[in-house]
N, CA, C and O of each residue as an XYZ file, in Angstrom:
352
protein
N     272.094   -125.410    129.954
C     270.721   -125.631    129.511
C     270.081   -124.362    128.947
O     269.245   -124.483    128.051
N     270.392   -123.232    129.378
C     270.024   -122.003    128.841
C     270.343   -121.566    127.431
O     269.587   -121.134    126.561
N     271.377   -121.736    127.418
C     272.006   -121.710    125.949
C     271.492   -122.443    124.611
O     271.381   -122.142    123.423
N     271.135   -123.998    125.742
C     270.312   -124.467    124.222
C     269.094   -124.299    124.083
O     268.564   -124.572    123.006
N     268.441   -123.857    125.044
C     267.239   -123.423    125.102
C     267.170   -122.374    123.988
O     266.395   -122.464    123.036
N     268.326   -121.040    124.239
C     268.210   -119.953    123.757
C     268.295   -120.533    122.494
O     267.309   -120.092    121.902
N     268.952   -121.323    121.685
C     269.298   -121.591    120.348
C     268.205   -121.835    119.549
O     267.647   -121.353    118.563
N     268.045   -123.150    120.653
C     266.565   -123.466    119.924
C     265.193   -122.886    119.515
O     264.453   -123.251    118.601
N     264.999   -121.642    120.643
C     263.787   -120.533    120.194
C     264.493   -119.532    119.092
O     263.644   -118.862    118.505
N     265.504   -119.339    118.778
C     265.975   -118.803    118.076
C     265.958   -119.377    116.203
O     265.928   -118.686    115.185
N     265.993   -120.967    116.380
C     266.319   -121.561    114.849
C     264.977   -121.563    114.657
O     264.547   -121.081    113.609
N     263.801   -122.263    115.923
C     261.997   -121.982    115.755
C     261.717   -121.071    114.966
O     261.095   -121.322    113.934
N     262.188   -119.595    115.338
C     262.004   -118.307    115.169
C     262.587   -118.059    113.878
O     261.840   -117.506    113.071
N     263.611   -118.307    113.546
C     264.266   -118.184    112.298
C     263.471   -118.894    111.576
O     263.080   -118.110    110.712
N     262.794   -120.311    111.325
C     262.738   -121.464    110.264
C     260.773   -120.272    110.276
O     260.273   -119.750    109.279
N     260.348   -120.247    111.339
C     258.846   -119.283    111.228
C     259.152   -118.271    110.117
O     258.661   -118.405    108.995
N     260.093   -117.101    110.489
C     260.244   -116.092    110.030
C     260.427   -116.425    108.316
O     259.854   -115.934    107.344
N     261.290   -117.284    108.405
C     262.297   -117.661    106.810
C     261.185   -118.550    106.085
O     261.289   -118.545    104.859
N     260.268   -119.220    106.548
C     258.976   -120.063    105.510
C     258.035   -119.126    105.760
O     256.956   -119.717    105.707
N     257.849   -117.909    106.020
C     256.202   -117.181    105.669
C     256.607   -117.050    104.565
O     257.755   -117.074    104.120
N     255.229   -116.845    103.892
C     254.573   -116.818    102.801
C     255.230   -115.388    102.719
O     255.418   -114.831    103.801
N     255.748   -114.463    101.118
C     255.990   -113.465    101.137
C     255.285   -112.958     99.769
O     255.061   -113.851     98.952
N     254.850   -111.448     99.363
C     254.342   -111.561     98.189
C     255.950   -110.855     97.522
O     257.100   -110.786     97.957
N     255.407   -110.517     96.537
C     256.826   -110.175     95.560
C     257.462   -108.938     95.598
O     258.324   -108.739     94.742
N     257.206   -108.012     96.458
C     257.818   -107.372     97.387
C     258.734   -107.396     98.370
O     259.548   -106.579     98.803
N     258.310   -108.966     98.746
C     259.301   -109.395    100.180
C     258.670   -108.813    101.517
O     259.225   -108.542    102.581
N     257.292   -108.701    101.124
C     256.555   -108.485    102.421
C     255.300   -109.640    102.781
O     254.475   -109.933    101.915
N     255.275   -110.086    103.790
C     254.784   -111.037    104.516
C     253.518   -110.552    103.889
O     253.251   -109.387    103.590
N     252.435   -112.106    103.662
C     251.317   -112.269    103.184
C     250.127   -112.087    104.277
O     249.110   -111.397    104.202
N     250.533   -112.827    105.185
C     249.552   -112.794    106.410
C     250.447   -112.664    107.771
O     250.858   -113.579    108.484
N     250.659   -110.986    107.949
C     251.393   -110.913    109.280
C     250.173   -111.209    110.436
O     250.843   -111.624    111.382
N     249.435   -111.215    110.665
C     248.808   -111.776    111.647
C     248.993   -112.888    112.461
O     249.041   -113.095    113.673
N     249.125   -113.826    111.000
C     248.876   -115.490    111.223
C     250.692   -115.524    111.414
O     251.074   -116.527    112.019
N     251.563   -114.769    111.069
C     253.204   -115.064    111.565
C     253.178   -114.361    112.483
O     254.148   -114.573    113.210
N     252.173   -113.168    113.038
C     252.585   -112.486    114.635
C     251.980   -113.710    115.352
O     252.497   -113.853    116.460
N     251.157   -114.524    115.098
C     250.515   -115.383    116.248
C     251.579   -116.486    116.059
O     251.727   -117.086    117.123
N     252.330   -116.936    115.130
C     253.140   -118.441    115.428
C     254.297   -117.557    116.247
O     254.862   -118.280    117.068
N     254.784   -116.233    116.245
C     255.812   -116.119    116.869
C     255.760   -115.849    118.128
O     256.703   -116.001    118.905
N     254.042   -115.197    118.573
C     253.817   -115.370    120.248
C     253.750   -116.460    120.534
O     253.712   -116.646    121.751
N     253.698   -117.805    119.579
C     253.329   -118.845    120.409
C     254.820   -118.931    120.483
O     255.221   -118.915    121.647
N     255.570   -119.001    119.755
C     257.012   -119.865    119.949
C     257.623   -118.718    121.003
O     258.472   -119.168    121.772
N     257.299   -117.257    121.149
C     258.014   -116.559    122.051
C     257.468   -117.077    123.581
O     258.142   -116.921    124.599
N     256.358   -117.609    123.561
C     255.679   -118.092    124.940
C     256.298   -119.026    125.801
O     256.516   -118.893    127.006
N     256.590   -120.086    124.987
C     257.075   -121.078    124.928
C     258.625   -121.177    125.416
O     259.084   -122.114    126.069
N     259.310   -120.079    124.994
C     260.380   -119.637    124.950
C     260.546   -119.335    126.386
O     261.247   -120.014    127.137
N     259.944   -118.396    126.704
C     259.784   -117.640    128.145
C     259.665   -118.583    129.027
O     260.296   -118.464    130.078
N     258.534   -120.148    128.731
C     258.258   -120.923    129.501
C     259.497   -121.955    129.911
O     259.896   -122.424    130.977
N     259.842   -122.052    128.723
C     261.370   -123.203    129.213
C     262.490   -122.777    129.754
O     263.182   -123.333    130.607
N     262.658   -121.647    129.160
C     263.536   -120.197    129.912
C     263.813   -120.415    131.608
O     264.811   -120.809    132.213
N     262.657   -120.038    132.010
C     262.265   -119.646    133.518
C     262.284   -120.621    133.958
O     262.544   -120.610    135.162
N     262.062   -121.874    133.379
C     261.576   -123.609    134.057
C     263.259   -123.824    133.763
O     263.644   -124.588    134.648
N     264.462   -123.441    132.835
C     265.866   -124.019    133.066
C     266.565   -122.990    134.189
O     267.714   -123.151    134.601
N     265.882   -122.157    134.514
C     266.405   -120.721    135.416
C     265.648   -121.240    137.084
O     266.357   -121.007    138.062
N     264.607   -121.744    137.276
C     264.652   -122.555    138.277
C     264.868   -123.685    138.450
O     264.290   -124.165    139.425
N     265.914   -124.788    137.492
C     265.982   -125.646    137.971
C     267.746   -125.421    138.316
O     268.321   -126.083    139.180
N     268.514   -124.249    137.367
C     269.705   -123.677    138.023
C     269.759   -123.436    139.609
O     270.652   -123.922    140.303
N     268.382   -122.380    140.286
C     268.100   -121.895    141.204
C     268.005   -123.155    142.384
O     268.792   -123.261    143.325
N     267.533   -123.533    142.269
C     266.875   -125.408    143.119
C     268.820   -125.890    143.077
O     269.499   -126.262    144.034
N     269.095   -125.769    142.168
C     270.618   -126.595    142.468
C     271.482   -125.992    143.105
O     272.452   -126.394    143.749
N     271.057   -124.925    142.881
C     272.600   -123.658    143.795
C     272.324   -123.468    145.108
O     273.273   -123.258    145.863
N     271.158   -123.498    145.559
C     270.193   -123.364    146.494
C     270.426   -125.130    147.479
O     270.942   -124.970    148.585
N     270.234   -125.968    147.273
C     270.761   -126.940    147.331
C     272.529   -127.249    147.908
O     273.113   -127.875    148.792
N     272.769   -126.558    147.015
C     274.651   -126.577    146.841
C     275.186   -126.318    148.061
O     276.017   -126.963    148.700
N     274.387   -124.886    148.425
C     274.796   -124.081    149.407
C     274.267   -123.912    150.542
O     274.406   -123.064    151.423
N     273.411   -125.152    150.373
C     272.793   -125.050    151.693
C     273.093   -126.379    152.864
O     272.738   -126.526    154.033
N     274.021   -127.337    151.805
C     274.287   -128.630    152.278
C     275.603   -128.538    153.512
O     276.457   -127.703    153.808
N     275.274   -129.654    153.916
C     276.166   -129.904    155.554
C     277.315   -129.234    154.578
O     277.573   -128.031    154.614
N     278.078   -130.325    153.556
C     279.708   -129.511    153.440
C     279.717   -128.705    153.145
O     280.559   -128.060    153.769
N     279.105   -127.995    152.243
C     278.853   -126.119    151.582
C     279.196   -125.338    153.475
O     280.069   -124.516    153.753
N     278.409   -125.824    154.218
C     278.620   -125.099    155.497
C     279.669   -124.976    156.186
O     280.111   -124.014    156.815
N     280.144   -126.280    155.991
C     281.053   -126.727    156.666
C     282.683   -126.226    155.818
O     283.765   -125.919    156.318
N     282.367   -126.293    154.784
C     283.776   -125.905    154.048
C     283.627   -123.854    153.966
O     284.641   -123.215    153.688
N     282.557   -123.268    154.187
C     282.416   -121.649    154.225
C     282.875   -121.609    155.507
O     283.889   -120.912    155.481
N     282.605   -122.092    156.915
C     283.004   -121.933    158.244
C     284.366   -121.957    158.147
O     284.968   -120.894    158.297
N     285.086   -123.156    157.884
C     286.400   -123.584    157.880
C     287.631   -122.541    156.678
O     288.779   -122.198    156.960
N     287.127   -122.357    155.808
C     287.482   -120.733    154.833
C     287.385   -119.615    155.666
O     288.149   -118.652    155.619
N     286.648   -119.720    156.260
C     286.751   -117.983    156.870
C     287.359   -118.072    158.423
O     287.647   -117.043    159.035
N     287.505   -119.239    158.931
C     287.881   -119.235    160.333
C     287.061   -118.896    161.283
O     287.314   -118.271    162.313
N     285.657   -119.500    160.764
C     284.797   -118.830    161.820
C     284.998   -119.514    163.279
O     285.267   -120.715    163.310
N     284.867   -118.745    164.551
C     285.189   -119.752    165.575
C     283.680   -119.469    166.709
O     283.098   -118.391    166.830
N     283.421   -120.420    167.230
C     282.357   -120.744    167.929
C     282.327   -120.843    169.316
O     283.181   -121.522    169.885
N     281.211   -120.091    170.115
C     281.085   -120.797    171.233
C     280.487   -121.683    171.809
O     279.575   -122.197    171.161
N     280.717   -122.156    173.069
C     279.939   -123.684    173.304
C     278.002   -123.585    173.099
O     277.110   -124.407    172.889
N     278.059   -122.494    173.252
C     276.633   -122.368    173.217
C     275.921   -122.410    171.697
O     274.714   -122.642    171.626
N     276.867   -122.132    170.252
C     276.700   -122.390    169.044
C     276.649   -120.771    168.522
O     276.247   -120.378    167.427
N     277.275   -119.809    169.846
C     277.116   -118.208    168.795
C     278.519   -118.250    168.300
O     279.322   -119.143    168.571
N     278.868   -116.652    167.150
C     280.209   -117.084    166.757
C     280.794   -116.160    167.566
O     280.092   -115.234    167.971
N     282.057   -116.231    167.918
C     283.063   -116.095    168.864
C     283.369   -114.890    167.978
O     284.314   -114.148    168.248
């Protein structure tokens, strides 16, 4: 999910950059009005970013916290127990 995330603020960013207005120089007409579409699309960017980076986090977190995740790390390492539930 990151990846297409990344792509996609990237072609945004490209198709912004590649349709400003340029004068015949090849210098941007109104950098203002293209610094503000690219904070918005960089915002945006950051926002879906962090929102596919915690929903990675929530799943791994999840993963490893479940009965078999426990149960298959105990049984890998040989952990051994006493009756009381400390490890031996």
């Amino acid at each position: 999910t990151t990846h297409a995330t990344a792509e996609t603020f990237l072609s945004e960013r490209d198709d912004i950059i590649g349709n400003a207005d340029r004068d015949e120089n090849g210098g941007f007409l109104n950098e203002d009005g293209l610094d503000e579409r690219l904070d918005k699309v960089e915002a945006e960017f950051l926002r879906d970013i962090l929102e596919d980076y915690l929903i990675l986090f929530r799943e791994e977190y999840e993963y490893l916290t479940s009965r078999k995740t426990i149960i298959e790390t105990i049984e890998a390492n040989d952990y051994d127990f006493t009756e009381d539930g400390k490890i031996d």
